[in-house]
C-alpha positions as CSV (number, residue, x, y, z in Angstrom):
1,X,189.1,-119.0,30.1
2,X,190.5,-116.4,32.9
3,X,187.9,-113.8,33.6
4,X,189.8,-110.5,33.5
5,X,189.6,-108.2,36.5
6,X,188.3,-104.6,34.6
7,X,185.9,-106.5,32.3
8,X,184.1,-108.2,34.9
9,X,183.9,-105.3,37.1
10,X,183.0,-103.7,34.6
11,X,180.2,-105.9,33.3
12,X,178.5,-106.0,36.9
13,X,178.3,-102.0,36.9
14,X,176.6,-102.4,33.9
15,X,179.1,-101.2,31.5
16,X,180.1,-102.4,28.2
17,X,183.6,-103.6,27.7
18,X,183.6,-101.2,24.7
19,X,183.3,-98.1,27.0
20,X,186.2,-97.0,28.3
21,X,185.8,-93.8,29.5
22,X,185.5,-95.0,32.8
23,X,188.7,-97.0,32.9
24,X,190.8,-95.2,34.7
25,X,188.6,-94.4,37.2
26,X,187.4,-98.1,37.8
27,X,191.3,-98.9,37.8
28,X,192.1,-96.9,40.8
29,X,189.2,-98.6,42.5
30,X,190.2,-101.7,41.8
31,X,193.7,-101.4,42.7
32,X,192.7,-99.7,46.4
33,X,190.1,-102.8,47.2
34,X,193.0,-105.3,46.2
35,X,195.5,-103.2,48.3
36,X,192.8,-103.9,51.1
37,X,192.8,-107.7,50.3
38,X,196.5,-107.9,50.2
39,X,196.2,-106.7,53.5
40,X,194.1,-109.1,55.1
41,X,196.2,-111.2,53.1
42,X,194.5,-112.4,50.4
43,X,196.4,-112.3,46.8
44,X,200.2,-111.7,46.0
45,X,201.5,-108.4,47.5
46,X,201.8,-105.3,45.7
47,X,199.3,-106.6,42.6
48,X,197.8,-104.1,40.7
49,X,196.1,-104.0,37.2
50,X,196.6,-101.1,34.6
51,X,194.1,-102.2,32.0
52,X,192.0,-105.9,31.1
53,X,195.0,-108.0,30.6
54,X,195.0,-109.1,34.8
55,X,192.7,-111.7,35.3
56,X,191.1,-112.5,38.5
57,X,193.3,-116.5,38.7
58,X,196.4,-114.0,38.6
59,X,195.4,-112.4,41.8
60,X,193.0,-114.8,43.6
61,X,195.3,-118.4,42.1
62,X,192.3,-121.7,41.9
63,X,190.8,-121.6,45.4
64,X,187.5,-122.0,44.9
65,X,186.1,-120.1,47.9
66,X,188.3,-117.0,46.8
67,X,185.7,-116.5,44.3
68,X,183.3,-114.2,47.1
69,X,186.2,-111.7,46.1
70,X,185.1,-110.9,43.3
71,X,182.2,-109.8,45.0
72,X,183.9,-107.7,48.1
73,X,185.8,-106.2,45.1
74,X,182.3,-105.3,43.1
75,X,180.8,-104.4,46.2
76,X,183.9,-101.5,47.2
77,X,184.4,-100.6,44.0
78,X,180.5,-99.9,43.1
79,X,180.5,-97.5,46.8
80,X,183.5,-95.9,45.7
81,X,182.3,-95.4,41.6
82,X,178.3,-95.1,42.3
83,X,177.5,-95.8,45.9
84,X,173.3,-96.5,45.8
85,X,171.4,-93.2,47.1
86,X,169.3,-94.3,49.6
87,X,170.6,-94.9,53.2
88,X,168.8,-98.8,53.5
89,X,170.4,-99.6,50.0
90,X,174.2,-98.5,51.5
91,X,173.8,-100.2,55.1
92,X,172.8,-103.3,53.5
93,X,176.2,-102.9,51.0
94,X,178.2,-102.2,53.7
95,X,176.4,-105.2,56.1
96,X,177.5,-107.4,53.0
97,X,181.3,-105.5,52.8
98,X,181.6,-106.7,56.3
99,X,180.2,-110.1,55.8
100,X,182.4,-110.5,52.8
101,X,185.6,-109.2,54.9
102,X,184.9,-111.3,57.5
103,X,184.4,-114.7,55.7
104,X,187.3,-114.3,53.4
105,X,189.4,-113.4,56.8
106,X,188.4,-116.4,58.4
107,X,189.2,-118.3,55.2
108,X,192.5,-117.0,55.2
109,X,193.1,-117.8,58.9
110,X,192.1,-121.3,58.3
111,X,194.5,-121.8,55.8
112,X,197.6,-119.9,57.3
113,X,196.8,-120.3,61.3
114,X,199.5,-122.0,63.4
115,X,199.3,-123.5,67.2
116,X,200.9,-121.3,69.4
117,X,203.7,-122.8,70.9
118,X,203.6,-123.8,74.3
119,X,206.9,-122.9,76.4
């Protein structure tokens, strides 16, 4: 069964499904930290979710090792929604933001990189 984007987020900030009063809130987040992907090229341009109904194989397709988005997108979302309020607790988020960024980039390179072309 496809895990949908909100309802996942949401259950790892510790809210119920049922809650929505944070929806629209978490749904802007979302939709900036996948813009962000897109952008290091990771999922389908201009994707965005307006509710529970987008699911995470819409955006990130059946690579396995796509799946440490979920956490980048966890990870932004939670600084963005409820950053932690000590200053260790949000250096070690953003060492793991950058960690995250960094893998998935050199996933992405790995799988789209091309030999220059010698003249």
């Amino acid at each position: 069964m496809a895990q949908s984007i909100l309802t996942s987020t949401k259950k790892i900030l510790g809210l119920p499904e049922q809650d929505t009063s944070f929806d629209i809130d978490i749904v802007i987040h979302i939709n900036s930290v996948l813009a962000i992907l897109t952008q290091v090229g990771i999922g389908p341009d201009g994707f965005v979710i307006d509710g529970p109904d987008a699911t995470w194989d819409d955006f990130l397709g059946t690579d396995p090792v796509l799946s440490m988005a979920k956490t980048y997108v966890y990870l932004k979302v939670r600084l963005l929604f409820d950053p932690p309020t000590t200053t260790p607790a949000l250096e070690s988020w953003k060492e793991q933001i950058r960690e995250f960024e960094w893998r998935l980039n050199v996933h992405r390179e790995g799988l789209e990189w091309e030999a220059p072309v010698s003249s």
